[in-house]
matplotlib code that plots the C-alpha trace (Angstrom):
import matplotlib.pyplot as plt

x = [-14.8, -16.5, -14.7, -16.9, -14.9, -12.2, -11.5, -8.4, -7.4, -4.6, -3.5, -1.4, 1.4, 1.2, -1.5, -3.2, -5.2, -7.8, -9.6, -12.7, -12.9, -9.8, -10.4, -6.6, -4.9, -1.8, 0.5, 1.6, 3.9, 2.0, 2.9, 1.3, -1.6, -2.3, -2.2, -4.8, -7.4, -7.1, -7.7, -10.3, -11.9, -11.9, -12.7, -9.4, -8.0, -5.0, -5.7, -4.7, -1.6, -0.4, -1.7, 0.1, 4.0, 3.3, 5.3, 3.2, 0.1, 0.8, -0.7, -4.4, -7.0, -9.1, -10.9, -12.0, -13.9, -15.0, -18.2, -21.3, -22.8, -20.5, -18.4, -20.8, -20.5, -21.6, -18.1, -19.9, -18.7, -20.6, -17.6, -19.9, -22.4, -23.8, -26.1, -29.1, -28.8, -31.6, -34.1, -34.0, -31.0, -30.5, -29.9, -31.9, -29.4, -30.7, -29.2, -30.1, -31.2, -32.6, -35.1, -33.2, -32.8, -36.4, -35.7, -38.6, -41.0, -41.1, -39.5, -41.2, -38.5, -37.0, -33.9, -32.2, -32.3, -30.2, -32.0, -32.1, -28.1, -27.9, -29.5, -27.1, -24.0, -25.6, -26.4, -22.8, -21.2, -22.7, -23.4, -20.2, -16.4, -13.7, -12.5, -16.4, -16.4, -18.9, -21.0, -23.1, -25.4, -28.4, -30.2, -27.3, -26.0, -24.2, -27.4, -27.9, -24.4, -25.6, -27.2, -23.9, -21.3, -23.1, -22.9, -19.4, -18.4, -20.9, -19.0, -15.3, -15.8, -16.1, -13.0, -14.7, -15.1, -12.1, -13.1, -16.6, -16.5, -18.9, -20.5, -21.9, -21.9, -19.9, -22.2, -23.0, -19.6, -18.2, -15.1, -17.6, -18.1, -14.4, -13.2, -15.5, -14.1, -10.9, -8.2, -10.4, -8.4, -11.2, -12.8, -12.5, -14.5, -15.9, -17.5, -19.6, -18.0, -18.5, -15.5, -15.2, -17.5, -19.6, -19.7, -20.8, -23.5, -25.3, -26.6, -25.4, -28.2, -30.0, -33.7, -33.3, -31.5, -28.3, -25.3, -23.8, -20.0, -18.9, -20.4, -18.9, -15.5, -15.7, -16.6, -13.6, -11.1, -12.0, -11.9, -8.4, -7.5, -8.1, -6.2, -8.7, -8.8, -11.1, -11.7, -13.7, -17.0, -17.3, -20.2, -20.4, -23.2, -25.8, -24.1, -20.9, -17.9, -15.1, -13.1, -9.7, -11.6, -12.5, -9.0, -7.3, -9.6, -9.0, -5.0, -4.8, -6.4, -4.4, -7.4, -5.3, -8.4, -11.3, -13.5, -15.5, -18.6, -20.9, -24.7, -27.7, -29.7, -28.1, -30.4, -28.3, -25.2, -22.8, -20.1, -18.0, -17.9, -17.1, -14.8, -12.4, -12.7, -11.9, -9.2, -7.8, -8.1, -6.5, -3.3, -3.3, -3.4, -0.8, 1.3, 1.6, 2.2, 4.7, 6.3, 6.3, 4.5, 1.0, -1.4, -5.4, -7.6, -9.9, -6.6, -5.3, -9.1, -9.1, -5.6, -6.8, -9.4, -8.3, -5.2, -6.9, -5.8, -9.3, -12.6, -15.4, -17.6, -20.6, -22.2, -21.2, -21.3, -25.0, -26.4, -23.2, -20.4, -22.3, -26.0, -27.5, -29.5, -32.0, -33.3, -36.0, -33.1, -34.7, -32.2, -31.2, -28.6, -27.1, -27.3, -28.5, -31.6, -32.8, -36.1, -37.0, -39.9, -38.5, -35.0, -36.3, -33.9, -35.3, -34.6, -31.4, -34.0, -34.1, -30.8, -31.6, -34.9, -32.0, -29.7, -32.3, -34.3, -30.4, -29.8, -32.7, -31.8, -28.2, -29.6, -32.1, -29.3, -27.4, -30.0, -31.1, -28.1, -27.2, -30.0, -28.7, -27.9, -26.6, -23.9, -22.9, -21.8, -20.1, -16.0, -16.3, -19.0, -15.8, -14.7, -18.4, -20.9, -23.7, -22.2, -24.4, -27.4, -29.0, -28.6, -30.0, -33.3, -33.6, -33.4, -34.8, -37.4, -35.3, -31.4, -31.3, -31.6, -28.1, -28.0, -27.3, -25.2, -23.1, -22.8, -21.3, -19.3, -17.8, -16.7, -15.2, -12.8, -11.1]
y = [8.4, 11.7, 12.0, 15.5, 17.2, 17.0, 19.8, 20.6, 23.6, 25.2, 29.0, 29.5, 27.1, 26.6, 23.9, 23.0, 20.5, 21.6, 18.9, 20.3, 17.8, 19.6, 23.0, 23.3, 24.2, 22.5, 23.6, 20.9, 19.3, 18.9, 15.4, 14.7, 17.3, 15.0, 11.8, 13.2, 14.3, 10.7, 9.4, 11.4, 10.2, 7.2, 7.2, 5.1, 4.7, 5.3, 8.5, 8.4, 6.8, 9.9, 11.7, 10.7, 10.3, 14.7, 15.9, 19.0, 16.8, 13.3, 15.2, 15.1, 12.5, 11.9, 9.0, 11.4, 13.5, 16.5, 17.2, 19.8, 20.3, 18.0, 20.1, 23.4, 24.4, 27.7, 29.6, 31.1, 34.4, 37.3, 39.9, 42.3, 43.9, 46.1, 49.0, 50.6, 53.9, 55.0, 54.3, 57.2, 58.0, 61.4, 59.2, 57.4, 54.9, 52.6, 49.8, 50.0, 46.7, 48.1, 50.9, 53.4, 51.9, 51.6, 47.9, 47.0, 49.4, 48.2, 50.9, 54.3, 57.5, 56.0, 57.1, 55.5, 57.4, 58.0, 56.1, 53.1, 53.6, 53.6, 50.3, 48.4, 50.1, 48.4, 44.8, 44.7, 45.7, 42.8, 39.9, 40.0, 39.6, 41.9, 42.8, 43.5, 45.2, 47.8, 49.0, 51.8, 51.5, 52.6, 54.1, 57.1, 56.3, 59.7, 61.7, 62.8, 64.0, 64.7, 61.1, 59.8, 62.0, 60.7, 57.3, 57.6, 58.7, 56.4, 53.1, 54.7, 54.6, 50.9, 48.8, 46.1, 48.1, 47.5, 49.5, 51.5, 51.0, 53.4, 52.9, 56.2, 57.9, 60.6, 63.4, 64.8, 65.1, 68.5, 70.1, 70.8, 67.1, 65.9, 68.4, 66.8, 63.3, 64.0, 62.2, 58.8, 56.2, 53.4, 54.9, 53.5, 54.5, 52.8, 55.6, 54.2, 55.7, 54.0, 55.5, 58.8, 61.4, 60.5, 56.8, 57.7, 59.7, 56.9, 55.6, 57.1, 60.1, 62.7, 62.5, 65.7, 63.5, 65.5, 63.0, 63.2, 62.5, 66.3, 65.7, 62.1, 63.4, 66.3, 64.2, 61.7, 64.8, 66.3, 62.8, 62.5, 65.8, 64.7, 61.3, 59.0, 55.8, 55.4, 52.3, 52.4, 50.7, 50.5, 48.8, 48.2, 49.6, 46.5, 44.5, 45.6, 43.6, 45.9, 45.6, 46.8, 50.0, 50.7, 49.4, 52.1, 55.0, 54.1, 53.7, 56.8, 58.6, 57.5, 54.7, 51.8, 49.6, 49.3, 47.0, 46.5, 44.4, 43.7, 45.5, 43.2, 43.8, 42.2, 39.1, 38.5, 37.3, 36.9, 34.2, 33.9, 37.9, 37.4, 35.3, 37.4, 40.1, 38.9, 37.0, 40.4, 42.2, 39.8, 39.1, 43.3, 43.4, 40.1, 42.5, 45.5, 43.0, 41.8, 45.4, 47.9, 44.9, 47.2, 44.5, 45.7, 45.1, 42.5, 40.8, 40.1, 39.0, 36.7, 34.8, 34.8, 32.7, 30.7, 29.6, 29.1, 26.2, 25.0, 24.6, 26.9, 25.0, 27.6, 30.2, 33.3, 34.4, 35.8, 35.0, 33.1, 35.6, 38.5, 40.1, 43.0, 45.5, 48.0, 51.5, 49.9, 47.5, 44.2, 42.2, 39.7, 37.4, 40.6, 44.1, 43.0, 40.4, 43.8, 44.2, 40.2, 39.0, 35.1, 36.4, 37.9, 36.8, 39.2, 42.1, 43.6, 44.1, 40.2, 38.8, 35.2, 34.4, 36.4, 33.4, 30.4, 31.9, 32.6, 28.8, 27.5, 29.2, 28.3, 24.1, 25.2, 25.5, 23.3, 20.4, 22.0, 22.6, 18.8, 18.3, 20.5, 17.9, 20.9, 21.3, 18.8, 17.6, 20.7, 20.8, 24.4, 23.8, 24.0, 27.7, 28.8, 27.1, 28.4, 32.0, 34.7, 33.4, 36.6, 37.0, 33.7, 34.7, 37.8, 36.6, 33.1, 33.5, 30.6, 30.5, 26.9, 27.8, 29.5, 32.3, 31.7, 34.4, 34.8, 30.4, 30.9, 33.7, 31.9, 28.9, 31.6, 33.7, 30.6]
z = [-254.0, -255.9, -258.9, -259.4, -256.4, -258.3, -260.9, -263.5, -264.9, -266.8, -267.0, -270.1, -269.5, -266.0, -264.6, -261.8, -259.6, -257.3, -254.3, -253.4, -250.4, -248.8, -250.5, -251.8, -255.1, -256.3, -259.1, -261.4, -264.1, -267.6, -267.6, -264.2, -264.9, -268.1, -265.8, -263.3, -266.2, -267.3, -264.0, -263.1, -266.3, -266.2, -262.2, -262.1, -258.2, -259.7, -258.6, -255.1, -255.6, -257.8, -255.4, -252.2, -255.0, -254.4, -251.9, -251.3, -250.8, -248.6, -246.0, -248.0, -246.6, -249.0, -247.6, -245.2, -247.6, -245.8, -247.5, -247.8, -244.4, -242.8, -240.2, -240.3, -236.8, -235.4, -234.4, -231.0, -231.5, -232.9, -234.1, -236.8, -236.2, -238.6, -237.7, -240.0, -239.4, -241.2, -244.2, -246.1, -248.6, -250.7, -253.7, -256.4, -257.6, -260.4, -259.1, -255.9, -254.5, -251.0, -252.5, -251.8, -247.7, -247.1, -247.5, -249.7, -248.7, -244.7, -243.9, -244.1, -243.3, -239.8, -238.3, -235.3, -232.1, -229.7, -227.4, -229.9, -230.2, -226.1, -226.0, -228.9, -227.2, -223.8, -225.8, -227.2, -224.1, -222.3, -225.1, -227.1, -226.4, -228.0, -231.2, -232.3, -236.0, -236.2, -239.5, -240.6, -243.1, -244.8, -246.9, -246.5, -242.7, -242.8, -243.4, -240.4, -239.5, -235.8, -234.9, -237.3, -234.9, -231.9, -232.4, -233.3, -230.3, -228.2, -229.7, -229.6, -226.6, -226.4, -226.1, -227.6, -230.4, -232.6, -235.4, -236.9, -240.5, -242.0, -246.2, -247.3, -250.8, -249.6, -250.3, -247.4, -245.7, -244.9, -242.9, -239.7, -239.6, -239.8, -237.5, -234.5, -235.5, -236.7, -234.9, -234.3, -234.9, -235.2, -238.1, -241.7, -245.0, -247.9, -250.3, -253.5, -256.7, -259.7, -261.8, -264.3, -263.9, -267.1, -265.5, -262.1, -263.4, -265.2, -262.4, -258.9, -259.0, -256.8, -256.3, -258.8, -261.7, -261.5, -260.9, -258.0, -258.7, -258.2, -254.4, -253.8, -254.9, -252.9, -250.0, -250.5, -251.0, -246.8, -245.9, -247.1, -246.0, -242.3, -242.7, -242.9, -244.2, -247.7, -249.4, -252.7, -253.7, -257.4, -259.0, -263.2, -264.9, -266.0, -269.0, -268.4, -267.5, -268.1, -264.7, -266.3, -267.3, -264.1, -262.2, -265.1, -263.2, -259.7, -260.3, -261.9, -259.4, -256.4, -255.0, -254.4, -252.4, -254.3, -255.1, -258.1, -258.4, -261.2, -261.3, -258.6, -261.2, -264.0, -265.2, -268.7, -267.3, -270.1, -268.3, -271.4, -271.6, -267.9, -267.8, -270.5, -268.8, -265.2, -265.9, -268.0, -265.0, -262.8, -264.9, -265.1, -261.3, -261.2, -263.2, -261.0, -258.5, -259.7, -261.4, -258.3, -255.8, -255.7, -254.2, -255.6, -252.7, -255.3, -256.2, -252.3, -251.7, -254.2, -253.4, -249.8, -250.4, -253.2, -250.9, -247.8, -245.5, -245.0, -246.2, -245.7, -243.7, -242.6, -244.2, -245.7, -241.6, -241.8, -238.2, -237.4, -236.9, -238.1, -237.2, -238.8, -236.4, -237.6, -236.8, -233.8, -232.5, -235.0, -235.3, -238.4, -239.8, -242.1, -242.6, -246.6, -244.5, -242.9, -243.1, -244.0, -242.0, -242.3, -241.2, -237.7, -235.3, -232.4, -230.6, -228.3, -225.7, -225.2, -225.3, -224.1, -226.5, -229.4, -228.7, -228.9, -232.6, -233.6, -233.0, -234.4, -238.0, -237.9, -237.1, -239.5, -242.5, -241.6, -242.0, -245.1, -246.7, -246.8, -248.9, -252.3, -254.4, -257.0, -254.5, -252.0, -256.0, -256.8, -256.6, -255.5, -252.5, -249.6, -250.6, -251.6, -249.4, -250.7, -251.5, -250.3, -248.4, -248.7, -252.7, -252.4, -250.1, -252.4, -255.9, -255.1, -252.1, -250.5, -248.4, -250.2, -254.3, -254.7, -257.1, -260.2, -261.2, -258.0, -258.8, -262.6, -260.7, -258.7, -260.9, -263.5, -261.0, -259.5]

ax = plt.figure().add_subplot(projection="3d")
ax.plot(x, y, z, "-o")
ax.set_aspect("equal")
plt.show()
């Protein structure tokens, strides 16, 4: 039995059992939460019979310890696929991890073409089945509104094409440009805005220095105008943890789904600091919850997957249900592993030599990933599994290190 997948925890007065072999959370009593820390201690089989005197848990098998690795199975379907639009980006962000969407220099100015666009429309059409999530990305994907309203309308047209999800910094929408796709029903928006003006500013800049919150704002307001749907990206300036400050902006201005995300760049991670202030967040959002039922977009994520039926048992879906697709039709596991030499997985002009390099990495990891001693030990490995593989090639020059931040995350928000 591994005592290690086994973790207790208490929030004020209430506390709780979690089994990483089954991935699932159980409220208890104080008297039995006491019981199973003592148990777990002492690595007393005692345990199990506690376990199976819960009503809410005889169902758990825990001699059939689903472990790291064990059950990682390809799911067969591809259903995102996530488009580079372009290298080039009107923005110098400070925290941007892509350089600016030339993707670590590889990239020199490139935009898709048409032509480029014809050929992914033909490779979905005849690879993938339905319900296929589309994404634009970049650099900025909506710098070139032409090649942006023609692509738009080349995959609308697919009805295997549930939805285009486009992530842009706003700035360069304008009323010509929602008037030609106004009325598209498949179209959703993530704009990047960071909070208050004087926030925003710090780091979300034109090549010029001059912030560019006036221009985002004014780009989220003729979105809104024509009914779309505008989800926020917010990311915390480096050392800061204050996701309550940020929730207070975003609430008062009307953005009910946002997320907030900490700063790639930040190498001092304070996970006390961390900590306080995520779990200050989270009882805020429990609270509007709870007061007027307003469900924040980071709070529903974070119940999703902390109640989930089943363990995670693949990847973060890079190169499993998700392939990223750049400006000459390269193709690789994510939109984030653009660009990545070791992440080629080919090219939508060969479909059939695509399917046996895709198969190869996924066997690939899932060898490999046995091997992380770190984590097949880890009670949180069934509803991580490694996090994001790309933060871990990026930071770490390796899928198999996990990163160390995005780790001590992970433990502190569940």
């Amino acid at each position: 039995m591994k005592y290690s997948m086994y973790h207790t925890f208490k929030i004020e007065d209430m506390f709780f059992f979690y089994d990483g072999n089954t991935a699932r959370f159980y409220k208890l009593l104080k008297s039995e939460y006491e019981k199973l820390i003592c148990s777990i201690e002492k690595e007393d089989s005692e345990l199990i019979g506690f376990l199976y005197t819960k009503d809410e848990i005889k169902s758990l098998e825990l001699e059939k310890k689903r472990h790291i690795g064990e059950n990682f199975q390809r799911s067969g379907v591809i259903n995102v696929v996530n488009v580079n639009m372009t290298s080039e980006c009107n923005l110098r962000c400070r925290y941007c991890w892509n350089h600016y969407g030339s993707y670590q220099g590889k990239y020199k100015k490139v935009k898709i073409s048409k032509c480029i666009l014809d050929k992914i429309m033909n490779y979905i059409e005849s690879q993938f089945g339905e319900n296929i999530q589309l994404g634009f990305y970049g650099g900025e994907p909506l710098l070139d509104l032409e090649i942006a309203e023609y692509a738009i309308n080349l995959f609308s047209s697919s009805e295997k094409i549930k939805y285009i999800h486009i992530t842009t910094n706003g700035t360069t929408i304008n009323n010509k440009f929602c008037d030609k796709i106004k009325g598209n029903r498949k179209l959703l928006f993530t704009v990047s805005l960071d909070g208050s003006k004087e926030y925003h500013n710090k780091n979300r800049i034109f090549r010029n220095g001059k912030g560019s919150f006036d221009a985002c704002i004014r780009g989220i307001n003729i979105l809104r105008k024509n009914n779309f749907e505008v989800s926020i990206k917010s990311t915390l300036d480096i050392d800061d943890y204050n996701f309550f400050k940020q929730a207070e902006y975003f609430l008062d201005n009307n953005f009910l789904n946002f997320n907030i995300t900490l700063n790639a760049l930040n190498r001092n991670f304070d996970e006390k600091k961390y900590r306080e202030e995520y779990i200050k967040y989270i009882k805020y959002a429990f609270s509007l919850y709870k007061r007027n039922s307003t469900i924040l977009q980071d709070f529903k994520q974070l119940v999703d997957t902390t109640i989930a039926l089943k363990p995670q048992t693949y990847c973060c879906s890079a190169g499993n249900r998700r392939i990223g697709v750049d400006m000459n039709g390269d193709i690789y596991p994510c939109e984030i592993m653009i660009g990545l030499n070791e992440m080629y997985l080919g090219n939508i002009i060969d479909p059939e030599k695509n399917k046996i390099i895709q198969d190869n990495f996924l066997s690939n990891y899932n060898l490999k990933v046995r091997e992380i001693e770190e984590c097949s030990n880890c009670w949180l490995v069934n509803k991580c599994f490694l996090g994001c593989v790309a933060d871990n090639f990026i930071k770490n020059k390796t899928l198999f290190i996990p990163d160390y931040i995005n780790c001590r995350k992970s433990k502190n928000s569940d």
